[in-house]
C-alpha positions in Angstrom: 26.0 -13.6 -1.8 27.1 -10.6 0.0 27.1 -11.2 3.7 27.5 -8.4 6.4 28.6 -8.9 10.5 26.5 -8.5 12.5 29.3 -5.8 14.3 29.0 -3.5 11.2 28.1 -0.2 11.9 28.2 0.5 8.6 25.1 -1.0 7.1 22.0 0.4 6.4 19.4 -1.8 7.5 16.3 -1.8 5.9 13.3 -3.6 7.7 11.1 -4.7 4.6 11.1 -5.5 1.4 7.6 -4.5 -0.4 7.2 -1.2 -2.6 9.3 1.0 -0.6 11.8 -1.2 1.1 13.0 -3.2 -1.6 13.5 -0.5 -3.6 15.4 2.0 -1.6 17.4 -1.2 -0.9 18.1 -1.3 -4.6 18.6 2.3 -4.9 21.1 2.8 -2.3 23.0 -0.8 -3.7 23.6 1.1 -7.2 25.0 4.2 -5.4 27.3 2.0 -3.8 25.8 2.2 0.0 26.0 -1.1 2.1 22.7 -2.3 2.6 20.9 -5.5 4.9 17.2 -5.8 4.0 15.6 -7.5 6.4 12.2 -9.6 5.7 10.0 -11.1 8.0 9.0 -13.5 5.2 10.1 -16.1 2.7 11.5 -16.0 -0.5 9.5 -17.7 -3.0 9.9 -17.9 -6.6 7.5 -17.5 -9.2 8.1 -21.6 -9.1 6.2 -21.7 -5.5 3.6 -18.9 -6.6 0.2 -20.7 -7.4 -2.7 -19.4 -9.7 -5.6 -19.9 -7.0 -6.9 -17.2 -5.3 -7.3 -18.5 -1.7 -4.1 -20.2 -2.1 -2.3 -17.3 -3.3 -3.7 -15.4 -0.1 -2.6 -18.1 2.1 0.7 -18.4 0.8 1.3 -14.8 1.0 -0.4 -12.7 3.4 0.5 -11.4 7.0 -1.4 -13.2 8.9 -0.3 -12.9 12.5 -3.3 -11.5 14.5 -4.5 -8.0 15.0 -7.5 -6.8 16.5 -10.0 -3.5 15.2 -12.3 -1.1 17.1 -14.5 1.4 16.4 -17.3 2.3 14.1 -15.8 0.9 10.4 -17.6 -2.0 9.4 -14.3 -4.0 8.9 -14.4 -4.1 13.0 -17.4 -5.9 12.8 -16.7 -8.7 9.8 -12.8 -8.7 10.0 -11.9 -8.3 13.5 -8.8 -10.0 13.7 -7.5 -9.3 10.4 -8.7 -5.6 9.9 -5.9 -4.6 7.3 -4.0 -6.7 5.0 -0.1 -6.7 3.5 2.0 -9.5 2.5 4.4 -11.4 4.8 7.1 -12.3 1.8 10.2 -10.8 -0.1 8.6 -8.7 -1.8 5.9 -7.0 0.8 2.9 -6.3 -0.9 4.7 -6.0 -4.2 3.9 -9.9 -4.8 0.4 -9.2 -4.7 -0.8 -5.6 -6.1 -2.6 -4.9 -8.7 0.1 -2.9 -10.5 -2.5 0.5 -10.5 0.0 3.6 -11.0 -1.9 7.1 -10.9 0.0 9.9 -9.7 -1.2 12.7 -6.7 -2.7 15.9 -8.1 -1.5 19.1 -6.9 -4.1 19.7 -4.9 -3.9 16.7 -3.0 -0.4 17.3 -1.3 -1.9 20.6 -0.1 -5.5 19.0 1.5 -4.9 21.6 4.6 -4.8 24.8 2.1 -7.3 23.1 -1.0 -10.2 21.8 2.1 -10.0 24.2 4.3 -10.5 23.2 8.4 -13.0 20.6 8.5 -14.1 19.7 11.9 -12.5 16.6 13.3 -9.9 16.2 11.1 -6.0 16.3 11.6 -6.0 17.6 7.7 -2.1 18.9 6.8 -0.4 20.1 3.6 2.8 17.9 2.3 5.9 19.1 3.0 6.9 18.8 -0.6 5.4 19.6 -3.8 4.0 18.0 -7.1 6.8 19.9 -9.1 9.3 18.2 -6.7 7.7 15.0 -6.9 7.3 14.6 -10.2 11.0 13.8 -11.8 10.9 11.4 -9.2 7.2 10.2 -10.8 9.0 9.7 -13.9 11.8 7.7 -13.3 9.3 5.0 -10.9 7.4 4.9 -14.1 10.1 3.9 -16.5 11.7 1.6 -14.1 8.2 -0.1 -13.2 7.3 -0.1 -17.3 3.7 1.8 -16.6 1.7 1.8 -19.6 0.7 4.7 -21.4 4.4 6.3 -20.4 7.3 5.9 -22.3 5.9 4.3 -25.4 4.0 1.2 -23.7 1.2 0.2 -24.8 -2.2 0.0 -22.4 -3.7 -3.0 -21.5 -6.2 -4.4 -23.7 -10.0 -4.1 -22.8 -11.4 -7.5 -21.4 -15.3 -8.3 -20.7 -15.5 -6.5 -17.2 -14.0 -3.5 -19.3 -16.2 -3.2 -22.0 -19.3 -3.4 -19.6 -17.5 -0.4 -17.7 -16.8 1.3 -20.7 -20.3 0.9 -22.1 -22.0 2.4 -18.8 -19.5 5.4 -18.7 -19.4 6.9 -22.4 -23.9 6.3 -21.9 -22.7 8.5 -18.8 -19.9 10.8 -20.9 -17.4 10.0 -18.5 -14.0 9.7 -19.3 -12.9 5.9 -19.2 -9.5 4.2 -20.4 -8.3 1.1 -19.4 -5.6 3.0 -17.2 -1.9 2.8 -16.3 -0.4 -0.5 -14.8 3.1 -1.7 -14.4 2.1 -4.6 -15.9 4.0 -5.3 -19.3 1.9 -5.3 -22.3 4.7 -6.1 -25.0 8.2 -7.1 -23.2 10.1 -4.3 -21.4 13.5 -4.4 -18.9 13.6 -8.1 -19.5 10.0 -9.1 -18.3 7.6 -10.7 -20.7 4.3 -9.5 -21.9 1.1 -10.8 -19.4 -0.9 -13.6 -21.1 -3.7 -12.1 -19.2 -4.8 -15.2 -17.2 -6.0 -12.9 -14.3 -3.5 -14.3 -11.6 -0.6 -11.8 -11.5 -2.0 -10.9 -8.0 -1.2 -14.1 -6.8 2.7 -13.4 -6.9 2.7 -13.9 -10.8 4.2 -16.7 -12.4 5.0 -15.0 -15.3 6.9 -11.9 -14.1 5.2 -9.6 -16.4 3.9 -7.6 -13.6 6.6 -5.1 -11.9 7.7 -5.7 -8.6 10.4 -5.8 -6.4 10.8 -9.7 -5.8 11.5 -9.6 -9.9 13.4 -6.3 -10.5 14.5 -4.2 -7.3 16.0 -7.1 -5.2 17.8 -9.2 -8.1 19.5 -6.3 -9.4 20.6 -4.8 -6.1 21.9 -8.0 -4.8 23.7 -8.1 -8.0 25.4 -5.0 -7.4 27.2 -7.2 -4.0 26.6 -4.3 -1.6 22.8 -6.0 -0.6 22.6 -8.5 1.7 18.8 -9.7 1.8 17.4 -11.7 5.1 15.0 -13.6 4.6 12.9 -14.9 7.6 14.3 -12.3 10.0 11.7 -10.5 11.8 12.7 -7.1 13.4 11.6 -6.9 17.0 12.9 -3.6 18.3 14.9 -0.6 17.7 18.1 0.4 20.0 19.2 3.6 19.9 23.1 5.1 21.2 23.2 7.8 24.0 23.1 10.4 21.2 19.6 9.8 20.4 20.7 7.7 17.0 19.5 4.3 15.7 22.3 2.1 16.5 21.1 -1.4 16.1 17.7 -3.8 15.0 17.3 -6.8 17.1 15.9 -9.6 14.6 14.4 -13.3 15.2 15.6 -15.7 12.3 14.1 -18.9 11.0 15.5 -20.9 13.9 14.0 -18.7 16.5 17.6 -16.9 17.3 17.8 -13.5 18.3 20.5 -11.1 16.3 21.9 -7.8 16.5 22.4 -6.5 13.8 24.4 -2.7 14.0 23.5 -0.1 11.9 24.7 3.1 10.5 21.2 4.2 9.7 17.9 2.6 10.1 14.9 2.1 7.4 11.2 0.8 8.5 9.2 0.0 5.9 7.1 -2.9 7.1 3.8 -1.5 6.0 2.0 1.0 7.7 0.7 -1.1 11.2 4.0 -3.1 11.5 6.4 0.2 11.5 3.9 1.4 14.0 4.4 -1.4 16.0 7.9 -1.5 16.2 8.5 2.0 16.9 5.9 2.2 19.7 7.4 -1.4 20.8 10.9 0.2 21.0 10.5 2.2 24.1 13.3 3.5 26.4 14.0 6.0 29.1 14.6 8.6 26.4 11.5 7.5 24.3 9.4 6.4 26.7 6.4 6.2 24.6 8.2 4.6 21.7 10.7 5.8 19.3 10.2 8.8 17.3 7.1 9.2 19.4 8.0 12.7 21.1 5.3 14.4 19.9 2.9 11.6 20.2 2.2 10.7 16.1 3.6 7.4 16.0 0.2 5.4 15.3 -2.0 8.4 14.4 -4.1 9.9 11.4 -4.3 6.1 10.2 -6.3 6.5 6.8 -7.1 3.1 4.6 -8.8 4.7 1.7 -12.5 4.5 1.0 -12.6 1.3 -0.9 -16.2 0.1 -2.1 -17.1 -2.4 -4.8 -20.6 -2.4 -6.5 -21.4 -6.4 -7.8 -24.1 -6.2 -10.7 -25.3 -9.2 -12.9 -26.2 -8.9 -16.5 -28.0 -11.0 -18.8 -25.4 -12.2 -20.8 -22.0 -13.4 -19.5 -19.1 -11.3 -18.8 -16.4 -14.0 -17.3 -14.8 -11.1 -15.4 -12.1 -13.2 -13.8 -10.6 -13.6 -17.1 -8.1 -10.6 -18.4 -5.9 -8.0 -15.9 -8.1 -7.8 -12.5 -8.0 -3.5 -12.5 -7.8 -2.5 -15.6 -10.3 -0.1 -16.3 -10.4 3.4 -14.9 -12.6 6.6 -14.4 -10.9 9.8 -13.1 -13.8 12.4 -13.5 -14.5 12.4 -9.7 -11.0 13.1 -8.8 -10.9 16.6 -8.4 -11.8 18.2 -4.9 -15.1 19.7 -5.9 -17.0 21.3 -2.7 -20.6 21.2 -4.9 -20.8 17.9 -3.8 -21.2 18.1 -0.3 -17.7 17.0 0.8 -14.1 17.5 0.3 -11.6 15.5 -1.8 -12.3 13.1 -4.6 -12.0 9.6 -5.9 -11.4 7.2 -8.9 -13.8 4.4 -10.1 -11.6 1.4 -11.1 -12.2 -1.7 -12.8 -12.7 -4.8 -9.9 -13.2 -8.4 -10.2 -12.6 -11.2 -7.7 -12.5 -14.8 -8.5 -16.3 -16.9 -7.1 -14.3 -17.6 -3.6 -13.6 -14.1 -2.6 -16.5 -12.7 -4.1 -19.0 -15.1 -1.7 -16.6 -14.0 1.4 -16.7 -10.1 0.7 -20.2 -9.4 -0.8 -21.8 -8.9 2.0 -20.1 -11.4 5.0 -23.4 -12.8 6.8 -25.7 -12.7 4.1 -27.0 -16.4 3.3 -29.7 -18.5 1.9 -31.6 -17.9 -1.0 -31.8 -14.5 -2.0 -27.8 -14.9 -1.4 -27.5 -17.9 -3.6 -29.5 -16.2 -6.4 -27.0 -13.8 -7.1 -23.8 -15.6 -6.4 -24.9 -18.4 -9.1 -24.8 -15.6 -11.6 -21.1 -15.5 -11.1 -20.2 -16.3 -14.5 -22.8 -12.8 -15.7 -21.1 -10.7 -13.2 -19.7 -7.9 -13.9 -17.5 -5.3 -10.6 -16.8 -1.6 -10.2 -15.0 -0.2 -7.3 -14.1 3.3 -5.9 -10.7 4.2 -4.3 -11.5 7.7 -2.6 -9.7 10.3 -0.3 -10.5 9.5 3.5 -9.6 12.1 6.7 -6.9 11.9 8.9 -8.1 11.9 12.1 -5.8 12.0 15.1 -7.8 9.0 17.0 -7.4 6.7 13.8 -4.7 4.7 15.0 -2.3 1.8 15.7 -2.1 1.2 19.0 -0.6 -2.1 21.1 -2.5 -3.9 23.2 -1.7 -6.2 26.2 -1.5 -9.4 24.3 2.1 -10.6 23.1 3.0 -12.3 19.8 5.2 -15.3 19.6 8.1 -12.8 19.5 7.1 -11.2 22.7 5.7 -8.1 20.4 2.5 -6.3 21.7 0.0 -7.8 19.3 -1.5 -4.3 17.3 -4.9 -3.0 17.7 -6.5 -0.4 14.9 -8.9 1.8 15.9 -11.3 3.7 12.9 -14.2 5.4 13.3 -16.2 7.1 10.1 -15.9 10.5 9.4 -18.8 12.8 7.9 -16.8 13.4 5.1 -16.1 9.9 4.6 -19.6 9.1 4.7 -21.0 11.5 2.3 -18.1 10.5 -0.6 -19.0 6.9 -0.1 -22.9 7.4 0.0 -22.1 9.2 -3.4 -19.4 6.7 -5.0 -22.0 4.4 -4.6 -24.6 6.1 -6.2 -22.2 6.5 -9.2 -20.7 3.2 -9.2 -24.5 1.9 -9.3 -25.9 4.2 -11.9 -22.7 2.9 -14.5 -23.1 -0.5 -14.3 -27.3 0.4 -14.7 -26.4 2.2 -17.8 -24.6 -0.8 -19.1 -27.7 -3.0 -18.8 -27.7 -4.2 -15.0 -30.3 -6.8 -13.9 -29.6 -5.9 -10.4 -26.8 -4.2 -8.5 -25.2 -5.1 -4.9 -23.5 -2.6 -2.3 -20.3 -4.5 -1.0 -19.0 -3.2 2.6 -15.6 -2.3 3.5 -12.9 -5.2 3.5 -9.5 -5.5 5.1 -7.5 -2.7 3.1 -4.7 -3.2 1.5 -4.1 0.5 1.2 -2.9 1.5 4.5 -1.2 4.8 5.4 -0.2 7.8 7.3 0.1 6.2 10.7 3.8 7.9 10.5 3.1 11.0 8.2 5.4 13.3 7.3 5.0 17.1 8.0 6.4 20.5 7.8 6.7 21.1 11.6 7.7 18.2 14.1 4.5 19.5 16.2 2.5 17.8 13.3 3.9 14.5 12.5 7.0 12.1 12.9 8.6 12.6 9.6 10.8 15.6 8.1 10.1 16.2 4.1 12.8 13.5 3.1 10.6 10.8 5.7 13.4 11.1 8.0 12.3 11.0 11.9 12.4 14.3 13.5 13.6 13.2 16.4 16.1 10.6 15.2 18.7 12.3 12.2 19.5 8.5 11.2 15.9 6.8 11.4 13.7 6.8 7.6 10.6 5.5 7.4 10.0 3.9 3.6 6.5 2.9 3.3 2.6 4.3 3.1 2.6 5.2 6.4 4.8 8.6 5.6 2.0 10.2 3.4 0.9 13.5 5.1 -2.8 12.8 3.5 -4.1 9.8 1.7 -5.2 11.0 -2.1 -7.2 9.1 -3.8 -4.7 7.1 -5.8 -3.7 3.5 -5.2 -0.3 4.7 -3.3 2.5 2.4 -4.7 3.5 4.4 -7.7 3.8 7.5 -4.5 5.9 4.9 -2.6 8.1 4.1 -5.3 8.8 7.6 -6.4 9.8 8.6 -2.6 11.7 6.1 -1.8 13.8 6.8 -5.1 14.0 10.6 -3.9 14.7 9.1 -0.4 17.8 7.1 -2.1 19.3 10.6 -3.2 18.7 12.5 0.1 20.4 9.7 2.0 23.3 9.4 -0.5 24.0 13.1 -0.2 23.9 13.1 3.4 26.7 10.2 3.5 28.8 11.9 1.1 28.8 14.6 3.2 29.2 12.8 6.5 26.4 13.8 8.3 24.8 10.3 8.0 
C-alpha cells in the first residue's frame, strides 16, 4: 500500500472516513492528488460485521463520552451519549440506512422562503439547487440509488404495506423510496437478500458505502494512504495563517505529525467541532477557524420521532430493508400549518432490543410489557423534519479531558417553537396513518441520540455568518475544508448523506482546480 512521510507537505490529509471523508479521499485519489485519510477507528471487514443489533452498535459506534444540556429530551434519557456516529473506516457509512432524497429549492434558501422567525440564526446556502444538482446526479449513479438510472426500488415488505395501506386511506403519496441499496447487482455489489441487517455494517455489501466502494478504489489508484486507528488531536497552522500539520495518536498510543499541504475535517459534526475549538493558538485564540465565533454553533439534529402501533395480525417488521417506505407530501414549507419548513414520513423498524430501549426509556411494568409482547404485531413510522438553527445550539468543550488529553464535548439544545409545533403535528400524522391501517393502539416515542447531526460548521455567503465559504472551505484558513454534515447552512428535511456525498464530489473539483492553479 501507498505509504506517505510523515515530512510531506504535499498530502492532503483527510481526518475521517464516513460519507464525506472517504469519498473526497476517493475523489481527489482519481484526479491524481496525494491523499492520507486518517480514521480514528478500525477497519473491519464485512467478515467481522455481525447481524445483531446491539452487537452491531457495540462494534461500531463512537462511544467515547459526551455530555448534553438543555431542554431536548435526549438531555434527560441519553446524557452521555446525546448524538451518535460510527468510530470505524467507513464513519457512519457502515451503519446508515442508505435513505437518498435530495434538498428542494426552497430549502437552500430557508432565510428568503421563512422569513425572520424569532430566535433563529435562519440563513440562505451559498449555492443553489441548479448548481447542486449535476453533482446530485453523479452521487446517485455512483451510490446505485434506486429509482435513478434504471434501478429498480426496493420491494414492499410487511411494515410497508401497513404504511402503504394507511396512506392511500389517507391519499397521500407513498413509494417505497430511493436507497443506495442494490436491488439487482450494480458496480460490482450484489443484490440485498433483505435480511434487515445492512445497518449493522452489512455482510453482504449490497448497500453503498465507502468502506465497500470509495476507499478500495481510491487506495487502488496508489495516491491514498488510509490510517487506520489514528485519531487527530489538533490542528497546527504556519505563520501565514495556513494548516500546516495534524498531530494524530496511533494504535500504540504514539503521537505523529503528519504535514500537510491542505487540511480536511470530516469527523462528523461534534468531533470537527472539537478539534477545531481544541486547536487554539495566539492567532486563534478561540479555536481554529473560530474568528467570528461559529465553530460549534446553529447545531441542528433533525426532528426525528417514531410512532410504535400494534395491529391484530402480525407484521414481522424487522424482516425486509429497515427504511424503505416513504411519504413526501409534508415536505414543502407550507406557512397554513402554523410553522415553517417541512418533513418526510419514513418507513422505521427496530429490532425487540432497541425498540424496549427507545419507546419510551423509563417506562416499565405492566402496561409497558403489554405492548412490547406485541412485538411480533408491530408495525413503525417515523418523521425526519426541518429543525432551526439557533446560535446557542452548540458544541462546546468542557473541563474534562479524554484519554488523549482532548476536552471531552458538551451539546447544548434547547426546543424551538417552531420545532415544537412540526413535531406536535408529525405526530398527529404519523398517528392518524397507522390508525387508518387498522391500529389497536399507537405509542409516541421521544427523541433518541441522532444520527443526523449538522451545521455546527455551516457554510455561508458572508464570513460574519458562518465558518465556511460556498466550496466548505474555512474563511479564515484558504487551505482548511471541512467535509461532513456540519457544513450545511440549514438542515432540510432530508436524511443528509446523499447532500454529503454530492458536496464532497463538487468539493473534489474545487480543490483540484485550485491545485492546478497553484493557489492550493
Amino acid at each position: 500500500m501507498t505509504a506517505y512521510s510523515l515530512d510531506d507537505d504535499g498530502v492532503v490529509v483527510i481526518i475521517g472516513s464516513g460519507a464525506g471523508g472517504g469519498t473526497l479521499a476517493n475523489e481527489l485519489a482519481q484526479r491524481g492528488i496525494d491523499v492520507v485519510l486518517l480514521e480514528a477507528g478500525k477497519h473491519l471487514t464485512a467478515e467481522d460485521f455481525v447481524n445483531d443489533e446491539w452487537g452491531g452498535y457495540e462494534m461500531l459506534s463512537w462511544l467515547d463520552k459526551r455530555t448534553s444540556s438543555g431542554t431536548w429530551r435526549v438531555a434527560k434519557d441519553h446524557p452521555l451519549t446525546p448524538s451518535w456516529s460510527c468510530q470505524v473506516v467507513g464513519g457512519t457509512t457502515t451503519h446508515w440506512s442508505a435513505c437518498c432524497y435530495r434538498f428542494i429549492a426552497d430549502e437552500l434558501r430557508a432565510k428568503t422562503v421563512y422569513g425572520d422567525i424569532p430566535g433563529t440564526t435562519l440563513i440562505d446556502w451559498p449555492l443553489t439547487l441548479d448548481e447542486l444538482n449535476p453533482y446530485y446526479d453523479l452521487a446517485e449513479a455512483k451510490m446505485g440509488v434506486t429509482r435513478t438510472n434504471g434501478l429498480p426500488a426496493l420491494p414492499a415488505n410487511n411494515n410497508f404495506k401497513v404504511m402503504h395501506a394507511g396512506a392511500t386511506a389517507l391519499g397521500l403519496n407513498v413509494s417505497t423510496g430511493r436507497h443506495a441499496i442494490n436491488t439487482i447487482p450494480y458496480d460490482g455489489r450484489p443484490a440485498t437478500i433483505q435480511d434487515g441487517f445492512t445497518i449493522t455494517g452489512d455482510k453482504t455489501g449490497s448497500r453503498w458505502s465507502t468502506l465497500n466502494v470509495e476507499i478500495p478504489r481510491g487506495l487502488a489508484t496508489g495516491k491514498l494512504e488510509l490510517r487506520a486507528q489514528s485519531r487527530a488531536v489538533f490542528i497546527e497552522h504556519d505563520a501565514a495563517g495556513k494548516a500546516s500539520a495534524v498531530l494524530y495518536v496511533d494504535a500504540q498510543g504514539v503521537t505523529h505529525r503528519q504535514k500537510a499541504r491542505a487540511v480536511v475535517l470530516a469527523g462528523n459534526c461534534v468531533e470537527s467541532s472539537r478539534l477545531l475549538l481544541h486547536s487554539k493558538s495566539a492567532r486563534f485564540p478561540d479555536g481554529l477557524a473560530n474568528g467570528y465565533g461559529h465553530v460549534g454553533r446553529h447545531y441542528l439534529r433533525h426532528l426525528i420521532q417514531t410512532v410504535w402501533s400494534t395491529f391484530d395480525k402480525p407484521v414481522h417488521m424487522h424482516r425486509g430493508e429497515i427504511m424503505g417506505g416513504m411519504i413526501d407530501d409534508f415536505v414543502r414549507h407550507d406557512p397554513s400549518r402554523g410553522y415553517a419548513g417541512g418533513f418526510y414520513i419514513e418507513m422505521n423498524s427496530m429490532g425487540l432490543p432497541t425498540t424496549a430501549a427507545f419507546m419510551e426509556p423509563g417506562w416499565w411494568g405492566r402496561d409497558f410489557a403489554s405492548v412490547i409482547e406485541q412485538y411480533a404485531n408491530m408495525a413503525g413510522i417515523f418523521m425526519s423534519g426541518e429543525d432551526m438553527p439557533q446560535a446557542d445550539n452548540r458544541v462546546t468543550l468542557t473541563d474534562e479531558l479524554d484519554a488523549y488529553g482532548v476536552p471531552v464535548a458538551n451539546i447544548h439544545y434547547d426546543d424551538h417553537p417552531n420545532d415544537l409545533k412540526m413535531r406536535s403535528h408529525g405526530y398527529k400524522v404519523l398517528t392518524s396513518i397507522h390508525k387508518a391501517a387498522g391500529a389497536k393502539r399507537s405509542v409516541e416515542a421521544p427523541a433518541y441520540p441522532a444520527s443526523h447531526n449538522l451545521g455546527s460548521n455551516r457554510m455561508a455567503g458572508r464570513a460574519e455568518d458562518g465558518v465556511l465559504d460556498g466550496h466548505c472551505r474555512a474563511w479564515e484558513v484558504p487551505n482548511l475544508f471541512i467535509a461532513d454534515g456540519s457544513n450545511f447552512a440549514t438542515g432540510g428535511a432530508c436524511n443528509p448523506t446523499l447532500t454529503i456525498v454530492a458536496l464532497a464530489i463538487r468539493q473534489a473539483d474545487f480543490m483540484a482546480r485550485q491545485m492546478a492553479a497553484g493557489e492550493l
